[in-house]
C-alpha positions in Angstrom: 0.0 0.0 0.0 1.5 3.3 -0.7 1.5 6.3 2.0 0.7 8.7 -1.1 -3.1 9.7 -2.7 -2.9 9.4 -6.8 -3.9 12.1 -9.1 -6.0 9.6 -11.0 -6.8 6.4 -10.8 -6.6 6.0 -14.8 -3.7 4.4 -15.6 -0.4 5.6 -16.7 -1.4 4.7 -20.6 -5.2 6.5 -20.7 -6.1 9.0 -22.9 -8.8 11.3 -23.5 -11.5 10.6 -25.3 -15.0 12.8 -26.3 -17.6 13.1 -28.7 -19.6 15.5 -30.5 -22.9 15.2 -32.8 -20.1 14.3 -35.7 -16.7 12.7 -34.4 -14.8 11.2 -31.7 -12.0 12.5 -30.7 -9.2 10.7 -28.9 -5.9 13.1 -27.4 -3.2 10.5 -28.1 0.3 12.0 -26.9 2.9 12.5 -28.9 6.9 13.9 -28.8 6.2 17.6 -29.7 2.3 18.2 -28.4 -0.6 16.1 -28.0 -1.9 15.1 -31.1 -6.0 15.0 -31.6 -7.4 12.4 -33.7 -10.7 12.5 -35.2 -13.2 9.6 -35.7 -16.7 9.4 -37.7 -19.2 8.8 -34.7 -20.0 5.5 -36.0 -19.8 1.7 -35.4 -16.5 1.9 -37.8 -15.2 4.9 -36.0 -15.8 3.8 -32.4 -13.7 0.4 -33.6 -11.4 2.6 -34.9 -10.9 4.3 -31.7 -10.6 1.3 -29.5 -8.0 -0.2 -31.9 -6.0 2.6 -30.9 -6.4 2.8 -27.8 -5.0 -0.6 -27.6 -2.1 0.0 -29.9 -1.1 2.8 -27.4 -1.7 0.5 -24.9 1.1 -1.8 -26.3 3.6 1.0 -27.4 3.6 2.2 -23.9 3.5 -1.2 -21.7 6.8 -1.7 -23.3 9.9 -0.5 -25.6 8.6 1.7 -28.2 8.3 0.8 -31.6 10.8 2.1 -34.2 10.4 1.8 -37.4 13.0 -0.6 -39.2 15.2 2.0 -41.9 15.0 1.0 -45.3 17.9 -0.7 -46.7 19.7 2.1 -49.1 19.6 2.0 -52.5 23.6 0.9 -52.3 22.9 -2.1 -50.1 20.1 -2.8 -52.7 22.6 -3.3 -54.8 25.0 -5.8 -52.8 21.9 -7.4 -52.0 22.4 -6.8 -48.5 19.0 -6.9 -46.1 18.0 -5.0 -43.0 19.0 -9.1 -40.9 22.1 -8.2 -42.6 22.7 -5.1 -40.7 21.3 -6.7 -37.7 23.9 -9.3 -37.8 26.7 -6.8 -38.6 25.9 -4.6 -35.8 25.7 -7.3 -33.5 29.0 -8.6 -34.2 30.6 -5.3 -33.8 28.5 -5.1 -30.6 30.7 -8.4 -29.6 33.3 -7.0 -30.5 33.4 -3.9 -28.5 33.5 -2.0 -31.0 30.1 0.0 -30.6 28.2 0.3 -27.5 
């Protein structure tokens, strides 16, 4: 039990979420500002909603996602693939040769 009183009891992932006559709305945060998202108030936009409210969900619970780079248009050309890289950078990892 904690000796402290909580600001909320939502947890640390909720967002906000309203609705007009036309849309939902759902704050989801982001790096710079909060970012607003608008939904048709309908069956498809309500599932839309909820299906990101869960992806925020998981992007939060644990590490965030990052987008995998795209392989250049030189390693194209090696025919070299993004488990490439992976492999290289791990080895140099072993190596000690980047942290």
């Amino acid at each position: 039990m904690t000796a402290s009183v909580a600001k909320s009891a939502a947890p640390t992932y909720a967002i906000l979420v309203w609705a007009d006559e036309r849309n939902v709305y759902a704050q989801l945060p982001s790096q710079n500002a909060p970012y607003v998202a608008a939904f048709p108030r309908s069956e498809g936009g309500l599932s839309a909603v909820l299906h990101h409210l869960g992806a925020m969900h998981v992007e939060h619970s644990g590490e965030p996602y990052l987008r995998p780079p795209v392989p250049t248009q030189e390693m194209r050309r090696l025919g070299l693939t993004s488990n490439d890289r992976e492999a290289a950078r791990d080895v140099l990892k072993k190596l000690g040769v980047i942290g």
